[in-house]
C-alpha positions as CSV (number, residue, x, y, z in Angstrom):
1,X,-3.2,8.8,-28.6
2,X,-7.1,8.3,-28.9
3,X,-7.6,4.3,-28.3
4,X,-11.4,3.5,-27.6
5,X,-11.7,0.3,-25.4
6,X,-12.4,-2.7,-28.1
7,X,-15.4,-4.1,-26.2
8,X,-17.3,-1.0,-25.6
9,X,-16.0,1.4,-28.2
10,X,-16.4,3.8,-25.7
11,X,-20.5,4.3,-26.7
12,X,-22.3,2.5,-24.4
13,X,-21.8,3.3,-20.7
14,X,-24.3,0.2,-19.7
15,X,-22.1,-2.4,-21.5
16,X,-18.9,-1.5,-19.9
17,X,-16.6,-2.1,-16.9
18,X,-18.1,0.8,-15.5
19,X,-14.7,2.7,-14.6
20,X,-14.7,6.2,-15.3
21,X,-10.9,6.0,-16.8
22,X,-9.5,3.4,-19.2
23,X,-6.6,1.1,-17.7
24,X,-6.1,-0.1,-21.3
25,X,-5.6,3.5,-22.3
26,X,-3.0,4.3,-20.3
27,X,-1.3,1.3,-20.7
28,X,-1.5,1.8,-24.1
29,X,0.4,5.7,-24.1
30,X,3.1,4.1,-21.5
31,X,3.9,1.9,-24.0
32,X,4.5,4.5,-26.9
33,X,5.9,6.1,-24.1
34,X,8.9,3.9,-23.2
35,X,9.2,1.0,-26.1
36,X,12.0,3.5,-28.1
37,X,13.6,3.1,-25.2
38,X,14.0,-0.8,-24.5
39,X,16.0,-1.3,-27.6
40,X,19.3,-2.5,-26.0
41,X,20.5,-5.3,-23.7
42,X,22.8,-2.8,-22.0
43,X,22.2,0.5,-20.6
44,X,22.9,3.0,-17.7
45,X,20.1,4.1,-14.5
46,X,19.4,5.0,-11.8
47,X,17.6,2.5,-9.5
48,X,15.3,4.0,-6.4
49,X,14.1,0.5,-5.9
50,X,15.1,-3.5,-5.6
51,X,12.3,-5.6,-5.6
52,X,12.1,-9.6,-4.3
53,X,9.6,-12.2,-5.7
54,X,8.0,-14.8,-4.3
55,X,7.1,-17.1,-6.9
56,X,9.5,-20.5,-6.5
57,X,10.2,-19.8,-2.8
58,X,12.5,-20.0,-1.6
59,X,14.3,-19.2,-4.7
60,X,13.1,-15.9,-5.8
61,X,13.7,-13.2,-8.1
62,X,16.0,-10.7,-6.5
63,X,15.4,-7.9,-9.2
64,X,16.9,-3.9,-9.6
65,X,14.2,-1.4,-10.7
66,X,15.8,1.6,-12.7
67,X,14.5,3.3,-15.7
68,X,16.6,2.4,-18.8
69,X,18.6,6.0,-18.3
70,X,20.4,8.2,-15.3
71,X,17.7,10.5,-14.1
72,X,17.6,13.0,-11.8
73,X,13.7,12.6,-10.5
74,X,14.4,8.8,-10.1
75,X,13.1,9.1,-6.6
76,X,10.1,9.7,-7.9
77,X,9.4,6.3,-9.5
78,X,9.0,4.7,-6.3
79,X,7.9,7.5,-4.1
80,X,3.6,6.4,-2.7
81,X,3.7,9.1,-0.1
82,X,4.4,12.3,-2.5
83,X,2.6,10.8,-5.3
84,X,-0.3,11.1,-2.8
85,X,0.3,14.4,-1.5
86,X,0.5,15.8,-4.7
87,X,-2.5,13.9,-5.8
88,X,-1.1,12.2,-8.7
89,X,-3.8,10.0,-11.3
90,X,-4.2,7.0,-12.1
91,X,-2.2,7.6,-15.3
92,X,0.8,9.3,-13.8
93,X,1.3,6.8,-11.7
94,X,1.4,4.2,-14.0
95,X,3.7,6.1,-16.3
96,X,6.1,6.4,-13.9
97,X,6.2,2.6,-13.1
98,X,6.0,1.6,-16.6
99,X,9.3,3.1,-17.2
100,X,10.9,0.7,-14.2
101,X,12.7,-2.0,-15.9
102,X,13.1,-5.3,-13.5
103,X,16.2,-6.2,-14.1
104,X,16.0,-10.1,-11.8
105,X,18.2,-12.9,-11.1
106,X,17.0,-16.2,-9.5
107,X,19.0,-16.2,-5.9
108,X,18.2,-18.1,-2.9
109,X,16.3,-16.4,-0.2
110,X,19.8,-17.2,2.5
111,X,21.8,-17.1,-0.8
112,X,25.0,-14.5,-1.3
113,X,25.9,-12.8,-4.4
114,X,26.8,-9.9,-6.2
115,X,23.5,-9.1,-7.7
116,X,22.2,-9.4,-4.0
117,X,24.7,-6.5,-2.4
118,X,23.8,-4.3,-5.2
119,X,20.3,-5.1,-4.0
120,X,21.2,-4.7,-0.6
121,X,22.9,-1.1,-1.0
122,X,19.9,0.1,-3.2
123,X,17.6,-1.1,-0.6
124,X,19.5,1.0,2.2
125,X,20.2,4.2,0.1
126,X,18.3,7.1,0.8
127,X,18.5,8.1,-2.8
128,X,18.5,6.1,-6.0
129,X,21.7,4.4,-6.8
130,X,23.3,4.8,-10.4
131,X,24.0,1.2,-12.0
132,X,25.7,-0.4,-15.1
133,X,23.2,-2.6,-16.2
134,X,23.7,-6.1,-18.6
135,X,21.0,-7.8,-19.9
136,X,20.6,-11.7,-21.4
137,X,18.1,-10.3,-23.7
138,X,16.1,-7.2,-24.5
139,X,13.7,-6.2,-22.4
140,X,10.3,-6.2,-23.5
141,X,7.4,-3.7,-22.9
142,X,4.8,-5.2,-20.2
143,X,2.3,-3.1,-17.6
144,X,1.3,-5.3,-14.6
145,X,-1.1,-3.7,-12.1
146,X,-1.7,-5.7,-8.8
147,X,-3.3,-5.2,-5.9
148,X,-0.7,-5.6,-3.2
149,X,1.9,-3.9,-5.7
150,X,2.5,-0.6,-7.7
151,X,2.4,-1.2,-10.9
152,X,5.4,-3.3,-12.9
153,X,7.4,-2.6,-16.0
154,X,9.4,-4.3,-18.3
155,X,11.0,-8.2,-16.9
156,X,14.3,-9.3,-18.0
157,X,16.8,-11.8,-16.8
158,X,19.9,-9.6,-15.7
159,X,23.0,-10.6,-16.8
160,X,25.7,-8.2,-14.7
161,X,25.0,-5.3,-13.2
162,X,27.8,-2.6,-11.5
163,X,27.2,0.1,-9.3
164,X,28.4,3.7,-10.7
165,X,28.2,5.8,-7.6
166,X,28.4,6.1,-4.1
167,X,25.3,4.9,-2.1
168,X,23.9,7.3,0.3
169,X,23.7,5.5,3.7
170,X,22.0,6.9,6.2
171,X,23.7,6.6,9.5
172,X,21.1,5.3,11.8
173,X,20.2,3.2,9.1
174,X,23.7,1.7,9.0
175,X,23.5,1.5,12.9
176,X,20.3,-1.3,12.5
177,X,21.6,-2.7,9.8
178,X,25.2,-3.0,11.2
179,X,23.4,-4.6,14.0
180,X,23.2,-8.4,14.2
181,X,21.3,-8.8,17.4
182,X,18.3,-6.8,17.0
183,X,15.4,-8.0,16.1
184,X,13.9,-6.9,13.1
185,X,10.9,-5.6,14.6
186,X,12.6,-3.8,17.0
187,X,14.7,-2.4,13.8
188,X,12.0,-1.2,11.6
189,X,10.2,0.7,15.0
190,X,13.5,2.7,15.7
191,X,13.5,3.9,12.1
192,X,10.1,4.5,12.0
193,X,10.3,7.1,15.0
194,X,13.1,8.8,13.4
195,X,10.8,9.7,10.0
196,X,11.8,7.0,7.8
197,X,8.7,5.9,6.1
198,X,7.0,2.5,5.9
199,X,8.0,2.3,1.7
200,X,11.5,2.5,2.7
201,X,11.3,0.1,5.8
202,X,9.6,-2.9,3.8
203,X,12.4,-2.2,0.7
204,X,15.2,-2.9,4.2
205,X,13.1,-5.6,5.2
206,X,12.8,-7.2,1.9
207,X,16.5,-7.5,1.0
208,X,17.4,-9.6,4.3
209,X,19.4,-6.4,6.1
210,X,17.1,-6.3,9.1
211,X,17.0,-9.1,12.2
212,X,19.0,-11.2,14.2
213,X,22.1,-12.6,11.4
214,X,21.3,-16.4,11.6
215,X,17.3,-15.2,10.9
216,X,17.9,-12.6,7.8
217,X,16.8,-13.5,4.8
218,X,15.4,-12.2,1.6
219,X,11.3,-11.2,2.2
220,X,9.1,-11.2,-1.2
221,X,7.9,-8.0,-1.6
222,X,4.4,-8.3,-1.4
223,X,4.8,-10.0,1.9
224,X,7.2,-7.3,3.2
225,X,5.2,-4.5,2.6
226,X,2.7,-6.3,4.9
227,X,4.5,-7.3,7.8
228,X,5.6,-3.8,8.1
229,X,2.5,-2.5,7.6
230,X,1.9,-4.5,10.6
231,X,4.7,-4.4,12.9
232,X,4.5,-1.0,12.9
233,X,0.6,-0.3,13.5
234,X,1.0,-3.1,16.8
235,X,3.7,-0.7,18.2
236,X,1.1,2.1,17.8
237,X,-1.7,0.6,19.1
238,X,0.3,-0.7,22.1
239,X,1.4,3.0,22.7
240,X,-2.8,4.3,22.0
241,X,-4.3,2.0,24.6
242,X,-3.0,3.7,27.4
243,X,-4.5,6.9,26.3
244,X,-8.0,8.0,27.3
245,X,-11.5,7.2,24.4
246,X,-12.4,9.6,21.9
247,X,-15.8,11.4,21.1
248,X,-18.1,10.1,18.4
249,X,-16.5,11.5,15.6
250,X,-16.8,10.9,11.6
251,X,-13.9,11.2,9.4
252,X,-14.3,11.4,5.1
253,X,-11.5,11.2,2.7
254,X,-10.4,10.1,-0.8
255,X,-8.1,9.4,-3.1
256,X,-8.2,7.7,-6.6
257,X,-11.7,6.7,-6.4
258,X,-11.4,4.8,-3.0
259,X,-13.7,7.1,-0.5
260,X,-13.4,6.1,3.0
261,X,-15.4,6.8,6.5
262,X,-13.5,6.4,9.1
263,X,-16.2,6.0,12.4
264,X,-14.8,6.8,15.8
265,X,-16.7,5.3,18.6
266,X,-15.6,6.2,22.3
267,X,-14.2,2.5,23.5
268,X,-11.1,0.4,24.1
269,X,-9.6,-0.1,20.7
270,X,-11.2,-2.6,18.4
271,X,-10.8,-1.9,15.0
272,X,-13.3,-2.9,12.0
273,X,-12.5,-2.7,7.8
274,X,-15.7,-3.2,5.1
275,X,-14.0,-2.5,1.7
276,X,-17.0,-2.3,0.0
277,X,-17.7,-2.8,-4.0
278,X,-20.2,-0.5,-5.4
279,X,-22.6,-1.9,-8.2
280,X,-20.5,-2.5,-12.0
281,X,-17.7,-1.1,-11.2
282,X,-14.4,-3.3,-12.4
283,X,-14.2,-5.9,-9.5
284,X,-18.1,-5.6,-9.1
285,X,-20.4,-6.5,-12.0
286,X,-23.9,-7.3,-10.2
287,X,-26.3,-4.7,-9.0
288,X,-25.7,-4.7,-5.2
289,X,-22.6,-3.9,-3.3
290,X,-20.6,-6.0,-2.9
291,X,-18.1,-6.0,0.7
292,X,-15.1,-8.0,2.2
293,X,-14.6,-7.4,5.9
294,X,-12.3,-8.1,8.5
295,X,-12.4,-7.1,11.9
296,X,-10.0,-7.4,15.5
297,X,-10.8,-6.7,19.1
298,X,-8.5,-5.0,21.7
299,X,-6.5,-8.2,22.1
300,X,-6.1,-8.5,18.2
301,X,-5.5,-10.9,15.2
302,X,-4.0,-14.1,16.0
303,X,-4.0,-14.9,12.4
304,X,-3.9,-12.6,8.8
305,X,-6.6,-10.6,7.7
306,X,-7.6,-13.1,4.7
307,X,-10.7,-10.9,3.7
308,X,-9.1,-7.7,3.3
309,X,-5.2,-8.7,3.2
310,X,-2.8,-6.6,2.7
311,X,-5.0,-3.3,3.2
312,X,-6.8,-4.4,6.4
313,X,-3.2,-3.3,7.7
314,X,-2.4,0.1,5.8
315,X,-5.9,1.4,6.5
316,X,-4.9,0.4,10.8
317,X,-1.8,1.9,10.3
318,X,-3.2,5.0,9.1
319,X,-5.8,5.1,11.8
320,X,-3.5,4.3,14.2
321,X,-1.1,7.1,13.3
322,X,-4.0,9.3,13.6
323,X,-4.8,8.1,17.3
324,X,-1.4,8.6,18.5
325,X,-1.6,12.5,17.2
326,X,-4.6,13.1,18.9
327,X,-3.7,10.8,21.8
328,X,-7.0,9.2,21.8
329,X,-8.2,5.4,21.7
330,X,-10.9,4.4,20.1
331,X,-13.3,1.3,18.6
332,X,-12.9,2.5,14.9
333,X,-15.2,0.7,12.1
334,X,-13.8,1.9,8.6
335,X,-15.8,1.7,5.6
336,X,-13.6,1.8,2.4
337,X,-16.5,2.3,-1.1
338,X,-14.2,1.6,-4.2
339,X,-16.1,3.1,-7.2
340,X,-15.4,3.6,-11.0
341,X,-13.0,6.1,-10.9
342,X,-10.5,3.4,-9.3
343,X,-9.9,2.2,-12.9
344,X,-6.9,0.0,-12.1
345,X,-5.3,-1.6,-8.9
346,X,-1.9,0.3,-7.8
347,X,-1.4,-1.6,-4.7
348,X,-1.9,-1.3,-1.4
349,X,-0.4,2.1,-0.9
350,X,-3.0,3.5,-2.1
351,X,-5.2,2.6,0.9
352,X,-3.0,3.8,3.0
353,X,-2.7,7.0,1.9
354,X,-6.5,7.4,1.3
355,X,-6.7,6.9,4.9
356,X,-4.8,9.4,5.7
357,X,-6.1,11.7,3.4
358,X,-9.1,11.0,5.3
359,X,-8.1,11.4,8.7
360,X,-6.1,14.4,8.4
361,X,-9.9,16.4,7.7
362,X,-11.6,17.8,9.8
363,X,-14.0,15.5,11.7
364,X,-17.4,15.9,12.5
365,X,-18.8,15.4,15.9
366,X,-21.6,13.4,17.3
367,X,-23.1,13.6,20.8
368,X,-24.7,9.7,20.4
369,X,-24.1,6.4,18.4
370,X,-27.2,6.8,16.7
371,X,-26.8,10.0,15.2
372,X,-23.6,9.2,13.9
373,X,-25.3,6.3,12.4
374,X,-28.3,7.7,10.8
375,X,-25.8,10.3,9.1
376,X,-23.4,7.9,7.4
377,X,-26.4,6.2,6.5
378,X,-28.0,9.4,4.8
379,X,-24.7,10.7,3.3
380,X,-23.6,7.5,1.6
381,X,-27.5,7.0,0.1
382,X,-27.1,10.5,-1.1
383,X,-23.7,10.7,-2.3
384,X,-23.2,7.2,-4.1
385,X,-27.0,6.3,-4.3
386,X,-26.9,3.1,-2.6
387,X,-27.3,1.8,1.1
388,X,-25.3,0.5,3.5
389,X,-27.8,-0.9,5.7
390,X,-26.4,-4.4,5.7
391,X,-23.2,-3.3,6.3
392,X,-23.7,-1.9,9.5
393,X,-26.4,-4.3,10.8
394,X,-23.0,-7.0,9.8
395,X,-20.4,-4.8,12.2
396,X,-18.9,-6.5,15.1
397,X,-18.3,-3.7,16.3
398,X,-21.6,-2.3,15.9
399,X,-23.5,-5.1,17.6
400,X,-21.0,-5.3,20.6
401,X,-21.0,-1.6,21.0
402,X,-25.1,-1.7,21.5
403,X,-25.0,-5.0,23.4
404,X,-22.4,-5.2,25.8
405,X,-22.1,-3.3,29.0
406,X,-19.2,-2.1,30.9
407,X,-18.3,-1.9,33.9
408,X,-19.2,2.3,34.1
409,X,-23.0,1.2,33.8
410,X,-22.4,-0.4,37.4
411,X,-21.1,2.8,39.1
């Protein structure tokens, strides 16, 4: 398909959104894509996925992702780590989500019910679940890009659904689950250290299988993602402090058209995020850059990251991970420039894994402050043609780094 955007007709690059890829384009082939395929109430998939709403809480929408047939790459569908590794666009992404139908049912967020094991099973299965799926209606085609979320597919109210094969349980996760008495934190750690990933902890967390029994319940999505996210990163952090500062180093990384540089100054931890806007791109239509920022010393946040939300704590987790490899701590200021070729928001994920991207370069060394300074400075007015001056004459970190004195300067 060849659909030109209906406001700009694809002529004049100074009338539109200023992305470098069409959202409305890809949407558009998804839906010739999948619509042949959303012609019955009733059908057979496989589901890598549950996902929990949060609108009406604390009744939510407890809903089973599958595409509308069995496949054997259904992993794939709900898979943010190897997308990034294998440095999948924009538009596969969004193809593969597209085909997702949410098949939901209104349950209460301490509630029982059949559509909530089946939920439950998919959520702890280390490989998508086959399922008999009854709608009340058709479903109907529908692409929903978020910020928090990957991208959504068809909605419809679900009816009955069956599971058609055996889950595959993984036995340590069946230990955490099995037990009542840990804490959920304390769950989602242990798993963590044994190489399950933080996609498949918040889907655990989400469907009310993690925590002390009278304290389980069902976790929207969006807000699940997050606290793990979070819970993890503070465990990391805990474990970094004890280790020795880092040089003045300077990491650069991207993904999807969301560049980050990642500054590591030789200090206790402290950690700072700009997510900077650069001039008419989609979420950006003035002529200056635009920033949100967020920013926590060594004893932390007391309360959420409003500013940057949900990616204030993929891009720590990321950094953190980073720290613990190279047993270092540091005071880290991140700098995250989102430009044109980000043409639509796939959630969160992909912040994390730009991060990571990021800091698995190579770094470049420093010997002072200031000349790590006046290079970022140079190499983001050269690179994106703007300046970031007022960004880092607005870091905490910045100011307290060149201000206050420790207790070395004494000796």
């Amino acid at each position: 398909m060849n659909i030109k955007c209906l406001r700009c007709k694809g002529s004049d690059p100074l009338r539109n959104c200023g992305r470098t890829f069409c959202p409305l384009i890809a949407k558009s082939e998804a839906r010739f894509k999948i619509e042949r395929k959303l012609q019955s109430k009733d059908f057979q998939g496989s589901s890598p996925a549950p996902f929990v709403g949060r609108f009406g809480y604390p009744y939510v929408n407890v809903g089973l992702l599958s595409p509308p047939e069995t496949k054997d790459n259904a992993w794939e569908y709900d898979a943010p780590g190897y997308w990034a590794s294998k440095n999948y666009s924009i538009k596969q992404v969004i193809g593969f989500r597209s085909e997702l139908i949410n098949s939901n049912k209104k349950t209460f967020i301490k509630g029982q019910g059949k559509t909530l094991e089946i939920a439950q099973e998919i959520g702890m299965a280390s490989a998508p679940v086959d399922v008999e799926i009854n709608l009340e209606d058709k479903p109907k085609f529908r692409v929903q890009t978020d910020s928090f979320l990957a991208p959504q597919g068809p909605n419809a109210k679900l009816k009955k659904a069956k599971i058609t094969s055996n889950p595959k349980i993984h036995t340590k996760v069946d230990k955490v689950v099995s037990d009542t008495d840990l804490k959920a934190a304390n769950a989602l750690n242990y798993l963590y250290s044994n190489n399950f990933d933080e996609n498949f902890l918040s889907k655990l967390l989400s469907v009310g299988t993690l925590g002390i029994k009278k304290n389980r319940k069902l976790v929207p999505t969006r807000w699940s993602i997050t606290a793990s996210d979070d819970i993890l990163g503070k465990n990391i952090i805990n474990e970094i402090k004890n280790y020795s500062e880092a040089d003045y180093m300077l990491y650069f990384g991207s993904y999807l058209g969301n560049y980050y540089l990642l500054l590591l100054f030789p200090d206790v931890w402290g950690y700072e995020l700009f997510e900077t806007y650069l001039p008419l791109v989609s979420w950006n239509q003035t002529k200056e850059i635009q920033y949100t920022t967020d920013y926590e010393p060594y004893q932390g946040r007391k309360y959420y990251a409003e500013n940057c939300a949900g990616g204030y704590y993929t891009v720590r987790l990321a950094i953190a991970e980073h720290l613990k490899k190279i047993k270092r701590q540091a005071s880290v200021l991140a700098i995250r420039i989102i430009t044109g070729e980000y043409a639509a928001p796939l959630g969160v994920w992909v912040t994390r894994e730009a991060t990571r991207k990021a800091m698995n370069n190579k770094p470049l060394s420093f010997s002072s402050r200031d000349l790590m300074l006046d290079y970022v400075k140079s190499f983001v007015k050269n690179k994106f043609g703007y300046s970031i001056d007022n960004i880092l004459s607005s870091s905490i970190i910045i100011k307290e780094l060149k201000t206050q004195r420790k207790l070395t300067n004494f000796l």
